[in-house]
Phi, psi and omega in degrees: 000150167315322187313298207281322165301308184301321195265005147287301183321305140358299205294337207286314198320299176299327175286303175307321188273339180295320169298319199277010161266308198289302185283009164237010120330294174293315166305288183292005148284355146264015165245351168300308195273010183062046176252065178291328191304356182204036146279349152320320204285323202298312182303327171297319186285320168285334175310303227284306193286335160285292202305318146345274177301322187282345152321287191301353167270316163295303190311298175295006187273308187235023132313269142340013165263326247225350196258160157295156170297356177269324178279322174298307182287358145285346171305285192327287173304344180259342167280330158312279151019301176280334172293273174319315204261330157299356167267323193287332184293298179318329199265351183246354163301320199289315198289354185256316205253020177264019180275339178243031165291327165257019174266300172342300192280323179287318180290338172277016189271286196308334180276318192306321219264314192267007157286288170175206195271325179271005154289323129347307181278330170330287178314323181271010148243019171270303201301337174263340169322286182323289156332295194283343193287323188297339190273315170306334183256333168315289198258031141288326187305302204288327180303285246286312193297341187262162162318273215258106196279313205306323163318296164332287184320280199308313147348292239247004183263310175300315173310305178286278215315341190267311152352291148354278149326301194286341161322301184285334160299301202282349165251358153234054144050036173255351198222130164243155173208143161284094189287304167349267179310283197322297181311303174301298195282009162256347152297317172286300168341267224297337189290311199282323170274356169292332177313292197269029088350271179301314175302329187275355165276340185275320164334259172314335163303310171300315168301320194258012188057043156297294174258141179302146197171144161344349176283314211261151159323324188269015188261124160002058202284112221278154189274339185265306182268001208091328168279191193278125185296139178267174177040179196315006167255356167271353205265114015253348193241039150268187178291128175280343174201164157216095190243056174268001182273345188265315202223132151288121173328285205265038209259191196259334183280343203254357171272324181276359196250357148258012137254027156258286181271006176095003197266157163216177186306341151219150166206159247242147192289318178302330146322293172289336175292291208316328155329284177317295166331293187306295177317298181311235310243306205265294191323306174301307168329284167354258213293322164278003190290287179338283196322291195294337182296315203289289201345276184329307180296319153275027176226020175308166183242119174063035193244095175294326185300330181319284193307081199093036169275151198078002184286290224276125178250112173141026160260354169193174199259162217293325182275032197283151201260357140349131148302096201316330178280347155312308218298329204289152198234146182051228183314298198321300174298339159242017175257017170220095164292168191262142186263170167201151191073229172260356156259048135274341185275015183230354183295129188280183192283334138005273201285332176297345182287306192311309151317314181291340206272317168302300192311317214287353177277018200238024195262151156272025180305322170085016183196333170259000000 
């Protein structure tokens, strides 16, 4: 179904573009310092690290052919399980450290280049490994959960490759995009689909009897039909709703809703707390993460020019030796000149802002 395309394809897109921004960090601060002679060693190292994540994808792919079915479904939960606390970790790590992601990443060029060449091939595969194993096991989690996993795949191939492209438009600078905005609202997209993620994970778990749940001997039992009780007489380890007679399981509605918010036509009461839980807990953290990013800018003191200046990317590439105050467009850019001499000693703090706020928007941060 479209549903389960769109909503890999998203993740490959966002996921994707945050490694083709990190790695056009690197490349254009080596071609800033004229070491072009050791984007090979760089590449290699991005070679190294994609080869990595589609390893960790096969082996879990046709690995899990050789298991039972109770160890593939503790496999399947414990790697969604381990997928959610690494995109979550990743999206509020990006919301702390992505005003210095790109000093970070240039001071580790500079040291790479005067260690030698396989400190070089390191960096581009740390920078990119992490990303990608985190992107593999998020959507290996997710595929595993859908009817039309091929549909999934493919999505989710299609993302990173339009990622791709666009990594490569925004650093030669032919393509602007609001990274800011795309990052922030494909972060909330992502905390909702990690919800349902985690719940599809307690899912197989509960299958494979790691947890107690409606699989097992021990689930709650209705006194009138025999089975395992639904609704609050199933309560914690029964069902909690069952609506497969209203939404068919392999049906179109019950493929978009759980790819989007997670749900499905019956679930289990530990599925839903556990839902529930993760949303109450991460959506707000999430959303004040956002806020504070936002602040400093619209509480600049007398600077009309601030508020989203620098958001929009892609008039120079991400590390470009540019003046920050080139990137800002139209009014923005002339109504904040650059001081030089001594009314740079006079420039108020307002206005000292505005150059940090463009750099700092040239971050894959998704807030700042």
């Amino acid at each position: 179904m479209l549903a389960s395309f769109f909503a890999t394809f998203l993740i490959g897109l966002r996921e994707g573009l945050e490694a083709a921004l990190v790695v056009g960090i690197l490349v254009a601060y080596l071609t800033r310092v004229g070491r072009r002679d050791a984007l090979p060693k760089l590449w290699t190292g991005v070679g190294l690290a994609i080869a990595l994540a589609l390893g960790v994808g096969a082996i879990f792919t046709f690995g899990a052919y050789m298991l039972t079915f109770e160890a593939q479904e503790l496999l399947g939960g414990g790697l969604s399980l381990l997928a959610v606390a690494m995109v979550t970790w990743m999206i509020f790590w990006m919301q702390k450290a992505g005003r210095t992601l790109k000093a970070g990443l240039e001071g580790g060029v500079e040291k790479a280049l005067r260690s030698g060449v396989w400190a070089l091939v390191a960096i581009g595969f740390v920078s990119v490994a992490r990303e990608g194993v985190e992107t593999t096991l998020f959507l290996w989690a997710m595929v595993q959960s859908f009817q039309d996993q091929s549909e999934a795949l493919l999505g989710a191939v299609v993302g990173l490759g339009v990622a791709a492209v666009l990594g490569w438009l925004i650093a030669r600078g032919m393509l602007r995009l609001n990274l800011a905005r795309f990052f922030a609202w494909s972060g909330g997209f992502l905390v909702v689909v990690a919800a349902g993620v985690l719940a599809y994970a307690i899912h197989d778990l509960q299958e494979a009897g790691a947890l107690p749940g409606p699989f097992g001997a021990g689930a709650p039992l209705d006194p009138v039909t025999g089975g395992v009780a639904t609704g609050w007489a199933g309560f914690p380890f029964g069902w909690a709703f069952d609506v497969s007679a209203q939404i068919a399981p392999s049906g179109p509605l019950a493929a978009l809703l759980q790819a989007t918010v997670g749900f499905m036509p019956a679930m289990t009461w530990l599925q839903v707390v556990a839902w529930l839980v993760y949303i109450a807990v991460v959506v707000p953290l999430f959303v004040r993460g956002v806020r504070a990013k936002q602040r400093p800018r619209s509480s600049s003191a007398g600077d009309a020019t601030s508020p989203g200046a620098g958001e929009t990317v892609g008039s120079a590439s991400p590390a470009d030796d540019e003046p920050a105050t080139a990137r800002l467009s139209g009014a923005a850019a002339s109504a904040t000149p650059r001081p030089s001499g001594a009314d740079a000693a006079s420039q108020t703090p307002g206005s000292r802002d505005v150059p940090d706020a463009a750099a700092s928007a040239l971050h894959p941060n998704g807030a700042s």
